[in-house]
VEXDREN-2710 file (C-alpha; in Angstrom, 1 decimal):
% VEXDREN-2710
k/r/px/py/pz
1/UNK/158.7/117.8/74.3
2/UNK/161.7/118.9/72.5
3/UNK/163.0/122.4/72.5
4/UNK/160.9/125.5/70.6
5/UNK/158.1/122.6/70.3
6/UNK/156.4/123.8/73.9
7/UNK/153.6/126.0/73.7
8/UNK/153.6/127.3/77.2
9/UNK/153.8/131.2/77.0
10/UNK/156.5/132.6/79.3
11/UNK/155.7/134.3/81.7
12/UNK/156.7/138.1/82.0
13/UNK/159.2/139.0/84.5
14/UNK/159.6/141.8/86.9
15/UNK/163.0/143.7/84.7
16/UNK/166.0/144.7/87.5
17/UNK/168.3/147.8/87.2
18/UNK/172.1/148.1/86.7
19/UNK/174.3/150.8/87.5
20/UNK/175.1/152.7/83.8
21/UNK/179.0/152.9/85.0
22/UNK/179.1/149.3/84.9
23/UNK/177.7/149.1/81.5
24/UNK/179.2/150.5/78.3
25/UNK/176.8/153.3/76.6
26/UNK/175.3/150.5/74.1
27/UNK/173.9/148.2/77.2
28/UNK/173.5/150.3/80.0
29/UNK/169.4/150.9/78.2
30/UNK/169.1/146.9/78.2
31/UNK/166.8/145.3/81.1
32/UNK/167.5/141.8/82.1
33/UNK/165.4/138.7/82.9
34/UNK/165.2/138.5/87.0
35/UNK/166.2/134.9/87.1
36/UNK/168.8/132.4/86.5
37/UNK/169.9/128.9/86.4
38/UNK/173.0/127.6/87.0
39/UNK/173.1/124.0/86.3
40/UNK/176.6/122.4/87.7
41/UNK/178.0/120.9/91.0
42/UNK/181.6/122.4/90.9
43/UNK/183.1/125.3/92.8
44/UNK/183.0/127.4/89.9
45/UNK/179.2/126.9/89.8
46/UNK/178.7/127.7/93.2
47/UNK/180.8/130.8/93.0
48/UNK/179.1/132.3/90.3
49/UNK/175.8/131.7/91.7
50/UNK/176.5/133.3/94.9
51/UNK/178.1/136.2/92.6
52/UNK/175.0/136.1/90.9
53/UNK/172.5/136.3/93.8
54/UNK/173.2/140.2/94.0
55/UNK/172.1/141.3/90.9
56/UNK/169.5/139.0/90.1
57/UNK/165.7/138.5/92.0
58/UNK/166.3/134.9/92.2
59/UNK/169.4/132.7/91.3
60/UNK/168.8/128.7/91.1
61/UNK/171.7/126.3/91.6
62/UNK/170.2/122.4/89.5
63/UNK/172.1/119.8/90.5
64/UNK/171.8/116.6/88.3
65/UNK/172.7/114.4/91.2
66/UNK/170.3/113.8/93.9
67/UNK/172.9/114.4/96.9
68/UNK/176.1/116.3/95.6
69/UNK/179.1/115.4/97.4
70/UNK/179.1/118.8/99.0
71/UNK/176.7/121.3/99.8
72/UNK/179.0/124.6/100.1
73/UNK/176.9/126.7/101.6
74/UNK/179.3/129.4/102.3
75/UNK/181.9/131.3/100.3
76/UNK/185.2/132.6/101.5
77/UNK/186.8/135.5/100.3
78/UNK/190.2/137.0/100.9
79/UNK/190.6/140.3/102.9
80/UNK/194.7/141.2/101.9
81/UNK/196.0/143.4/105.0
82/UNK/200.0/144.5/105.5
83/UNK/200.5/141.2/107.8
84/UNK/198.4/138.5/106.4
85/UNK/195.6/137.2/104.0
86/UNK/192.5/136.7/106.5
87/UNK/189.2/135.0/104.8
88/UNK/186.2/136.5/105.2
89/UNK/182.8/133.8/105.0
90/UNK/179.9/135.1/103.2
91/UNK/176.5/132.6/103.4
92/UNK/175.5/131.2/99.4
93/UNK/172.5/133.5/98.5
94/UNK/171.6/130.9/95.5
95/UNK/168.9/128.7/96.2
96/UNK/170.0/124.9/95.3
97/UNK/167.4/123.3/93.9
98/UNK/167.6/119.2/92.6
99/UNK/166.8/119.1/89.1
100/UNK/163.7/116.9/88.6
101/UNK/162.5/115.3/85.6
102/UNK/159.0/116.3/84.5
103/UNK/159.7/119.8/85.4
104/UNK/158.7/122.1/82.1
105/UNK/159.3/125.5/83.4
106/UNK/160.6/126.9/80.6
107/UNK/164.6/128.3/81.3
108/UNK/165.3/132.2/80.0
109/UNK/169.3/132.4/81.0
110/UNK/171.1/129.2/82.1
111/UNK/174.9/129.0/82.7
112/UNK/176.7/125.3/82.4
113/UNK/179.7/124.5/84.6
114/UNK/181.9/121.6/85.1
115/UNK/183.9/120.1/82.3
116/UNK/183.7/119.5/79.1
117/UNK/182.7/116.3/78.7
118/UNK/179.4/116.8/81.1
119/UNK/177.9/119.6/79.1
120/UNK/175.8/117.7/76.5
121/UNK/174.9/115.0/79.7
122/UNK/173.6/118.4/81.7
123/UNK/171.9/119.8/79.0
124/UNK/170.6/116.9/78.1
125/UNK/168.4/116.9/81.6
126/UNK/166.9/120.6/80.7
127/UNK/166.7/120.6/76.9
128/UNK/162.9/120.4/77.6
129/UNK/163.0/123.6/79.4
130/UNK/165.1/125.1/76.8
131/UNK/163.9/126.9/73.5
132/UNK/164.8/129.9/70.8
133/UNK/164.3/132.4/73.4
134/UNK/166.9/130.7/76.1
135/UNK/170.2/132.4/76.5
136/UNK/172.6/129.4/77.4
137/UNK/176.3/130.1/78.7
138/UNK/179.1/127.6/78.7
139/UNK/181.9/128.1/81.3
140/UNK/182.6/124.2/80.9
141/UNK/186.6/123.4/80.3
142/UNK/188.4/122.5/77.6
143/UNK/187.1/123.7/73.6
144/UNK/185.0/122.1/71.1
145/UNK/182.4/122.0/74.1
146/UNK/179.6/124.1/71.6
147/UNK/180.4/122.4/68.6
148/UNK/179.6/118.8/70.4
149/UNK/175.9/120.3/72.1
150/UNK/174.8/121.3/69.1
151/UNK/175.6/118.0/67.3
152/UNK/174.2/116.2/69.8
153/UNK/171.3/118.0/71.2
154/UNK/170.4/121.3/69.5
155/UNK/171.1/119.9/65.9
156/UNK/167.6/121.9/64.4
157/UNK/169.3/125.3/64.2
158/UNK/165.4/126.6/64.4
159/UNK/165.0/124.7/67.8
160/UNK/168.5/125.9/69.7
161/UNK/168.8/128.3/71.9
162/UNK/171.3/131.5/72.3
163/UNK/174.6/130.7/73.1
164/UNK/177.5/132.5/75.1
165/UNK/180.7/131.6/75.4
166/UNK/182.3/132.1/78.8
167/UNK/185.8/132.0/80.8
168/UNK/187.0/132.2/84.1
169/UNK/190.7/132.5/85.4
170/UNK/189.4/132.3/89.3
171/UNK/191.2/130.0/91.4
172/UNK/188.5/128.4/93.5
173/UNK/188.9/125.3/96.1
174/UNK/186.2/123.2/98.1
175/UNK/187.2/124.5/102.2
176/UNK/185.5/121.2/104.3
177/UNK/186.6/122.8/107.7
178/UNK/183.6/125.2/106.7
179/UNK/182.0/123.7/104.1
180/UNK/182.4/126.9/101.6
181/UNK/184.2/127.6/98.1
182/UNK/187.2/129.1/98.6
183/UNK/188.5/132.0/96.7
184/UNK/192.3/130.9/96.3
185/UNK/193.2/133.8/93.9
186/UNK/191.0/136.4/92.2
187/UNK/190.5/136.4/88.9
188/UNK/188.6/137.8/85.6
189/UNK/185.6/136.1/83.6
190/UNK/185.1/137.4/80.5
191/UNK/182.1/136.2/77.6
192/UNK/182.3/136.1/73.9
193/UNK/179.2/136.4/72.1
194/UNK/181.0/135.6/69.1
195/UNK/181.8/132.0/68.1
196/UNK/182.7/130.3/64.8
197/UNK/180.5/128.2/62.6
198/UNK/181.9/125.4/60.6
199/UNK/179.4/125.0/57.8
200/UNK/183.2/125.5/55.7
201/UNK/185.3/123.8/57.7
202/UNK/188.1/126.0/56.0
203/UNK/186.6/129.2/56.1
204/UNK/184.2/129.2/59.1
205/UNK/182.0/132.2/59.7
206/UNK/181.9/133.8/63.4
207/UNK/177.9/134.1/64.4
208/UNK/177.3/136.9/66.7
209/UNK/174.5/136.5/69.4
210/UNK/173.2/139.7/69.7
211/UNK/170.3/139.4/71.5
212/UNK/173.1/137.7/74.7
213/UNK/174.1/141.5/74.7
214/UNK/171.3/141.7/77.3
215/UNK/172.9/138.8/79.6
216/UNK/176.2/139.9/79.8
217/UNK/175.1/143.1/80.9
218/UNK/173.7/142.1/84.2
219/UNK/177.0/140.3/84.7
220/UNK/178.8/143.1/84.7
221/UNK/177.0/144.3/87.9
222/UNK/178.2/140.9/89.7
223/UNK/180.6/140.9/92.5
224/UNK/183.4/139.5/92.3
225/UNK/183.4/138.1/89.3
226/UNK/184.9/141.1/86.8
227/UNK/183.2/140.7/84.0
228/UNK/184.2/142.0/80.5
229/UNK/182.6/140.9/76.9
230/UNK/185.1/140.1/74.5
231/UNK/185.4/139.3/70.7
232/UNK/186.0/135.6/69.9
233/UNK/190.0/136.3/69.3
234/UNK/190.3/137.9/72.8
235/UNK/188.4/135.6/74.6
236/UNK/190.1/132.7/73.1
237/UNK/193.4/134.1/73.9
238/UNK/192.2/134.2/77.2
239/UNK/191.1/131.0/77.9
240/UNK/194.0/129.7/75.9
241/UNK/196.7/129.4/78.7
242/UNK/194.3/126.9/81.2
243/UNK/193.5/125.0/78.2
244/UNK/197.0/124.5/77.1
245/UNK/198.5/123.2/80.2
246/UNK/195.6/121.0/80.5
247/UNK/196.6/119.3/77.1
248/UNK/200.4/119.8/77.6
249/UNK/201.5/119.4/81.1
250/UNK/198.7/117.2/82.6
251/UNK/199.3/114.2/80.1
252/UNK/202.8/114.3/80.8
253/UNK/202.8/113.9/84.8
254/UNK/200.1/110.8/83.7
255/UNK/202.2/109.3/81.5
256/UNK/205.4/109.5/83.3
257/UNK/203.8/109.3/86.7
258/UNK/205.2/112.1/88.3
259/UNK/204.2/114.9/90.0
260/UNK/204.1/118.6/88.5
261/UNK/207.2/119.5/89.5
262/UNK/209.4/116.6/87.9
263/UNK/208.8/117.4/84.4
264/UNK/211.1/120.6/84.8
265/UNK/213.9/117.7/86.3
266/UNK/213.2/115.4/83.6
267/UNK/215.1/115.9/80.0
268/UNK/212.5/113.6/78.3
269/UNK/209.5/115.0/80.2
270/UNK/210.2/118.5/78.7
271/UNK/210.8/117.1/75.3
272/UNK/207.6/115.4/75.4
273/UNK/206.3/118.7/76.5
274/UNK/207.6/120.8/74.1
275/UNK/206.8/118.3/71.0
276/UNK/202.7/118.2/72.3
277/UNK/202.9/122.0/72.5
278/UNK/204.9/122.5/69.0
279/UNK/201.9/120.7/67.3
280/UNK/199.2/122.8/69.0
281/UNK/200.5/125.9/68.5
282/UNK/201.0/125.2/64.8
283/UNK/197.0/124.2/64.5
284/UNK/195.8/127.5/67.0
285/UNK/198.1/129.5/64.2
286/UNK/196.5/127.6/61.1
287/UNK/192.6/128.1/62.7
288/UNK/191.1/130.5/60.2
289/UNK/188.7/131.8/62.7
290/UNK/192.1/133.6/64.7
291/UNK/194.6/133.5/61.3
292/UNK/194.2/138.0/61.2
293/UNK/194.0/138.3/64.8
294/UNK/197.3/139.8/66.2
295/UNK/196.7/139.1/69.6
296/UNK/196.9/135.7/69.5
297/UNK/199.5/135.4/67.3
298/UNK/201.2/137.4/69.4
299/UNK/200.8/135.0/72.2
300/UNK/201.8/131.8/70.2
301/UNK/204.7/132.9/68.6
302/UNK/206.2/135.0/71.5
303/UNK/207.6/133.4/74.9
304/UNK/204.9/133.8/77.0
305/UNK/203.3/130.3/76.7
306/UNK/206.4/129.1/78.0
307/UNK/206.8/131.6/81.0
308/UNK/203.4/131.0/82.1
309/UNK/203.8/126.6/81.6
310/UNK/206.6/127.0/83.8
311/UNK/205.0/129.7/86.4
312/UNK/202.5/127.2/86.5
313/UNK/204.1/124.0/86.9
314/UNK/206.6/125.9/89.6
315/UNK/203.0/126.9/91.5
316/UNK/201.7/123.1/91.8
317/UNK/205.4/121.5/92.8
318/UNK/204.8/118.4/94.1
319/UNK/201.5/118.4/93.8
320/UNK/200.0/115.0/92.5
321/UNK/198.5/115.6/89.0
322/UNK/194.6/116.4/88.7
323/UNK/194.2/114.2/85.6
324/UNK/195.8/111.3/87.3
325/UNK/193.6/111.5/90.0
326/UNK/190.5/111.7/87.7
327/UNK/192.1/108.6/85.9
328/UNK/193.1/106.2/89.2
329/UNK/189.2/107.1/90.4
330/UNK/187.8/106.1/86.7
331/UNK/186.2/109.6/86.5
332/UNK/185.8/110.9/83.0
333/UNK/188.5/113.2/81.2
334/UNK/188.2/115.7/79.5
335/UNK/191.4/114.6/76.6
336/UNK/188.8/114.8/74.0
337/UNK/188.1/118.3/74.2
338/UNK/192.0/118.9/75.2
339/UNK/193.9/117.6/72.8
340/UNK/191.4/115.6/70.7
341/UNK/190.2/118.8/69.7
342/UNK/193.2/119.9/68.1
343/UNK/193.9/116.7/66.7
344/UNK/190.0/117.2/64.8
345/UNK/191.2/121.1/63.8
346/UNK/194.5/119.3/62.7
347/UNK/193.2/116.7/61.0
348/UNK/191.3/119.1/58.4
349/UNK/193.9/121.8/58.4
350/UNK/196.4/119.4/57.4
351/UNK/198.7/119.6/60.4
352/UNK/200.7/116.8/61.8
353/UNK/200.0/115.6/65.1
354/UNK/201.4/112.5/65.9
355/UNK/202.6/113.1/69.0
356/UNK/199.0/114.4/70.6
357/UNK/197.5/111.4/69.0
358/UNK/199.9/109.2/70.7
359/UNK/199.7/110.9/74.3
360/UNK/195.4/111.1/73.4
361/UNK/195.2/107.1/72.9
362/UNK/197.9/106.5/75.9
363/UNK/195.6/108.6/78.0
364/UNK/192.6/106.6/76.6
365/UNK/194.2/103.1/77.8
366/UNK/194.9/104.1/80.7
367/UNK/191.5/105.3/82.1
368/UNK/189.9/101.9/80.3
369/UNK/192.6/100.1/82.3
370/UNK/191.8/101.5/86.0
371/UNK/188.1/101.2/85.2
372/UNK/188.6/97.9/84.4
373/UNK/190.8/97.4/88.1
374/UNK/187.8/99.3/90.0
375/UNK/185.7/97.5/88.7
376/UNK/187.4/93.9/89.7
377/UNK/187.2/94.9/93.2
378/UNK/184.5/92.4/95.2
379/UNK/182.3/94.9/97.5
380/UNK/182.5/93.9/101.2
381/UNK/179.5/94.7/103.4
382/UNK/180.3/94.3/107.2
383/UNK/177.7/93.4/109.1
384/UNK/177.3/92.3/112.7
385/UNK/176.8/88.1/113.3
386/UNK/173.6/86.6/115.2
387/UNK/174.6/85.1/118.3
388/UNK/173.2/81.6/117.6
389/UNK/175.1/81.7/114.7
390/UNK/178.5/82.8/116.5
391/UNK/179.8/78.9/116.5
392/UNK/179.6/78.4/113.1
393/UNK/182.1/82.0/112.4
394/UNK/184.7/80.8/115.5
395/UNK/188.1/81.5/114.5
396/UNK/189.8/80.6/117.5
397/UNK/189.1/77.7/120.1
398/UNK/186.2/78.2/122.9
END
């Protein structure tokens, strides 16, 4: 079955109220479907699901793998008070449920989390459950994330589904000592139902998904996540920041081999740094989509990117890098949605970028090289010896 081919009618679901002072005037009218699936095994995914739980009748958490690494069935949240920050544990509402295959219930809203380069794979395991009528919202990492699901799996524009654009600036950590999420630092998510079209690669067209007005609203009743629907400029300047010390800083400490921290006590570091940033900044202000919007050139051309790489960078410290972890474990990156995808918007804008191409294939080499090393390891399974067989295993005399 692929999508919009199914001809199982949907069935009608129970419609759930939301407070009008939440809404603006032109949503507040709009009901929303009573149940949602959040397809991702991060702490993002988690979070929002348990966010989610209170507004909607039923939340489900898929999982593409059949035992995630952890379960996190609590979330922690932070109770500020004059002497200290105390944590208060809240039990995960959202029912976690393994995504199996055969399953055709068809999917009205569905959010994907994780990064970038796992979106098409997740989709990829519901596209059968997905049609015209499906509201689908990407909170993955990175950009380019929509262009490369439709290319790859919604490529009949009659067949794809609605899509939302989503961002969160929560800082969210995996707690073992009580298996929860962690709420680190509170933050805002904000949704664009606005994204751009590149049928003119020079002078793409923003769609607008309407009809998504509908899902956003019942976000807005969500706690803790402080919702807000944006137009495409805003929401890109938004999610600009994360995405620019992912493609600046993060390459850097994995090409050097240092931690945060020592780029601000290298010279050459910080050159490095500022040539990869020099070149994305000149694409972001070449992108046609964003070339009248004065908040983000505001933002590129004023010093803020550089207070908030440093604020950043002072934050982690010594902290080992993320992407070289991701690289020494052979986990996949997310570089292509980073900086290949201004190299791509470069690349057709005319814009130089020699400098993210070289830090893009450096990056490349050196993920191909620890897969290779993982993968030269000999597995060792210890097992215990039969005692009629002890002799023959003797390492020292009788």
């Amino acid at each position: 079955m692929t999508p919009g081919s199914s001809t199982e009618s949907r069935p009608s679901t129970p419609k759930f109220h939301v407070p009008a002072d939440l809404l603006g005037p032109e949503v507040a009218a709009m009901p929303s479907t009573h149940k949602i699936h959040i397809l991702g095994d991060d702490e993002r995914a988690k979070f929002i699901a348990h966010a989610l739980s209170g507004v909607y009748d039923a939340v489900e958490l898929l999982s593409r793998r059949p035992h995630p690494p952890h379960k996190y069935s609590q979330i922690q949240r932070p109770r500020f008070n004059d002497k200290q920050t105390e944590y208060v544990v809240e039990s995960n509402q959202a029912l976690r449920v393994l995504n199996k295959k055969g399953d055709k219930a068809l999917i009205d809203q569905l959010v994907v989390s994780g990064q970038g380069v796992q979106a098409a794979e997740a989709l990829e395991s519901v596209k059968d459950r997905v049609d015209q009528q499906t509201t689908v919202c990407l909170m993955n990492d990175g950009l380019g994330v929509l262009d490369d699901v439709r290319k790859r799996i919604f490529n009949t524009p009659d067949s794809a589904p609605r899509f939302v654009l989503g961002h969160m600036s929560h800082t969210l950590a995996f707690n073992r000592k009580s298996n929860s999420v962690k709420l680190l630092k509170n933050g805002y998510t904000k949704l664009t139902l606005g994204y751009p079209r590149f049928d003119d690669d020079k002078n793409p067209t923003i769609t607008s998904e309407e009809d998504g007005v509908n899902f956003v609203s019942a976000w807005k009743g969500a706690k803790g996540l402080r919702t807000s629907l944006e137009p495409y400029d805003a929401w890109l300047r938004f999610k600009l920041p994360s995405v620019i010390f992912d493609a600046v800083v993060e390459p850097v400490c994995v090409m050097l081999e240092m931690p945060y921290q020592g780029i601000l006590q290298n010279s050459a570091a910080r050159r490095l740094m500022h040539s990869l940033l020099d070149e994305i900044v000149a694409v972001v202000d070449n992108m046609p989509e964003v070339r009248e919007s004065l908040i983000v050139k505001e933002y590129i051309r004023g010093k803020s990117i550089h207070r908030m790489l440093q604020k950043k960078i002072m934050g982690k410290r010594d902290t080992p890098s993320q992407l070289n972890r991701r690289i020494d474990r052979g986990l996949p990156t997310d570089v292509e949605y980073l900086n290949g995808y201004f190299i791509r918007r470069g690349d057709k804008l005319g814009v130089d970028l020699r400098t993210n191409i070289m830090v893009r294939d450096m990056i490349k080499a050196k993920h191909s090289q620890a897969i290779e090393k993982l993968n030269s390891y000999v597995p060792v399974e210890e097992t215990s010896v039969p005692s009629h067989m002890a002799f023959r295993y003797r390492t020292v005399p009788k």
